[in-house]
MARFIDREN-723980 format. One record per residue (C-alpha): residue number from 1; x, y, z. Coordinates in steps of 0.02 Angstrom, whole numbers, always signed. Example, Ala and Ser with C-alpha at 12.3 -4.5 7.8 and 13.67 -1.06 7.14 Angstrom:
BEGIN
<1,<+615,-225,+390>>
<2,<+684,-53,+357>>
END
This chain:
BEGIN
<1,<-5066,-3556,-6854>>
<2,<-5136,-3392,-6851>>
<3,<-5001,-3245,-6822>>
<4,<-5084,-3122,-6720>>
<5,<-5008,-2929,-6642>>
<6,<-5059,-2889,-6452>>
<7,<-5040,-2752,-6325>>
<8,<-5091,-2815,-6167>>
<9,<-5135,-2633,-6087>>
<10,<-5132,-2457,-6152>>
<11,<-4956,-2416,-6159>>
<12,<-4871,-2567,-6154>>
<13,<-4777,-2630,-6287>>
<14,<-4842,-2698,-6441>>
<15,<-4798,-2889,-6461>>
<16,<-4825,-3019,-6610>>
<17,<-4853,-3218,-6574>>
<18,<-4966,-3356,-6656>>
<19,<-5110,-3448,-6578>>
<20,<-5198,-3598,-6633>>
<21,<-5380,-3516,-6574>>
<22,<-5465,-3369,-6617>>
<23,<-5417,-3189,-6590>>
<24,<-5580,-3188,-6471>>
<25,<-5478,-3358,-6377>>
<26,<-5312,-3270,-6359>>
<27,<-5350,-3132,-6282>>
<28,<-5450,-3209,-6148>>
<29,<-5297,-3316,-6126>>
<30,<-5181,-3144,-6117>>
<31,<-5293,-3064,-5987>>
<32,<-5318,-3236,-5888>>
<33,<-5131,-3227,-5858>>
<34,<-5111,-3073,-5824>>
<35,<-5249,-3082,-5701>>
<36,<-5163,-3238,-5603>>
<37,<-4994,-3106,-5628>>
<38,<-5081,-2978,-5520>>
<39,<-5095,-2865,-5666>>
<40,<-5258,-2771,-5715>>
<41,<-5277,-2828,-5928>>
<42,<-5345,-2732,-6041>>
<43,<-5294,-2834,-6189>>
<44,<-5314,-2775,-6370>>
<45,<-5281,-2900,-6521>>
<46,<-5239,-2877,-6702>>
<47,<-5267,-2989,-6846>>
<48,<-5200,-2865,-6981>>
<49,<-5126,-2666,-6962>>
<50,<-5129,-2598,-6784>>
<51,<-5201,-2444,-6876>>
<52,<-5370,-2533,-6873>>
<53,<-5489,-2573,-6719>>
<54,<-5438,-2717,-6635>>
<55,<-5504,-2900,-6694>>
<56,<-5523,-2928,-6497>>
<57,<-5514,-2845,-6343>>
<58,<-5515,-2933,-6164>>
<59,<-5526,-2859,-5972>>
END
């Protein structure tokens, strides 16, 4: 399973987990939850060093 770093809004902390789908898949999934939290997403995913762009990005 893919091992994949997120940050689920600007200034949040950075967090690592794996996901069977695609980077594109799990952060839909982050920002659906957050969403049914109450919480306004703005979800950024990694696949490799944070110091690139983000593989995925969700609102």
């Amino acid at each position: 399973m893919p091992r994949y770093r997120y940050q689920q809004a600007p200034g949040e902390r950075i967090h690592a987990a794996t996901f069977r789908g695609t980077p594109e898949e799990f952060a839909a999934e982050l920002a659906r939850d957050w969403r049914a939290g109450g919480r306004t997403p703005d979800v950024r995913v990694w696949t490799g060093p944070i110091t690139e762009p983000p593989a995925a990005t969700a609102r």
